[in-house]
C-alpha positions in Angstrom: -1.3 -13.8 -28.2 -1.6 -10.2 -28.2 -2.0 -7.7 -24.6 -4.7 -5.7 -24.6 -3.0 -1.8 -23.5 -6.3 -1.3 -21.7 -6.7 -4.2 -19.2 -2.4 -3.8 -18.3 -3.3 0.2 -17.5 -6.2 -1.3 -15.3 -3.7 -3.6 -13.4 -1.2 -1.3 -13.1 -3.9 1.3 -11.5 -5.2 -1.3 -9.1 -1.8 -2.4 -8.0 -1.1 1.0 -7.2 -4.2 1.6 -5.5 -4.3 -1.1 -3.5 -0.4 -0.9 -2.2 -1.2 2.3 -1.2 -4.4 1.3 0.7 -2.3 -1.2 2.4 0.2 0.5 3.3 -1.6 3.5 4.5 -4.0 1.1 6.6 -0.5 -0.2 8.3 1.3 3.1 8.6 -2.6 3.9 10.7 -2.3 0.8 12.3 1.3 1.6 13.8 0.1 4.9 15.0 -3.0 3.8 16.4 -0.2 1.2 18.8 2.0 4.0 19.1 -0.6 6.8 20.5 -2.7 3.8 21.9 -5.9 4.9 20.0 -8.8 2.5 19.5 -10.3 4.4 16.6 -6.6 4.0 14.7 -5.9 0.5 15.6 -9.5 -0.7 14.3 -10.9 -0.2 10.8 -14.2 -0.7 12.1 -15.5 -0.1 15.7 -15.9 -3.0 16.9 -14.2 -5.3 15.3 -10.6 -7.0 16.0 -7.9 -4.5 16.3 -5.1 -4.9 13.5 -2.2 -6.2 15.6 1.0 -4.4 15.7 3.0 -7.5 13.7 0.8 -7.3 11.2 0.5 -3.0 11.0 4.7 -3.2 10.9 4.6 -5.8 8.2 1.8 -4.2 6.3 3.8 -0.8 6.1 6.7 -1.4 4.1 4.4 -3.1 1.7 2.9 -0.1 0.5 6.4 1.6 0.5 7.7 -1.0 -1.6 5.1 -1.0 -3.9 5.6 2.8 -4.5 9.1 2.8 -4.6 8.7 -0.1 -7.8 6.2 2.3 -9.9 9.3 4.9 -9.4 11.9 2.5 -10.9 9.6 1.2 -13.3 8.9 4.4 -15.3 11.0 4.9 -18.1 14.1 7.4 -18.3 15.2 9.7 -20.9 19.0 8.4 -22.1 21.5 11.2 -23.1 23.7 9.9 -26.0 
């Protein structure tokens, strides 16, 4: 079975992009708690407000997910 360079770039680009939508909709989330702002705490007005469990939880996600890409890129070795 061969992998197609293509479709992994794809996954790779959508993991990224959706770690950081998560965790920036968390890190909004918090601050919306913090500053007690309506328009922070609810994606759409309107709707349920993210709760502050979920916001805190959501957070580190995206962190995490950035700090992986980081130690996943190769590194030039000195011989």
């Amino acid at each position: 079975m061969t992998s197609d360079p293509t479709l992994a770039s794809f996954f790779r680009s959508f993991s990224r992009s959706g770690g950081l939508v998560v965790g920036g909709l968390g890190a909004l989330g918090l601050v919306g708690w913090i500053l007690d702002a309506a328009m922070l705490k609810s994606v759409v007005p309107g709707l349920a407000p993210i709760k502050a469990n979920a916001a805190l939880g959501l957070t580190p996600e995206g962190l995490a997910r950035k700090v992986r890409e980081v130690l996943e890129q190769p590194r030039e070795v000195d011989l």
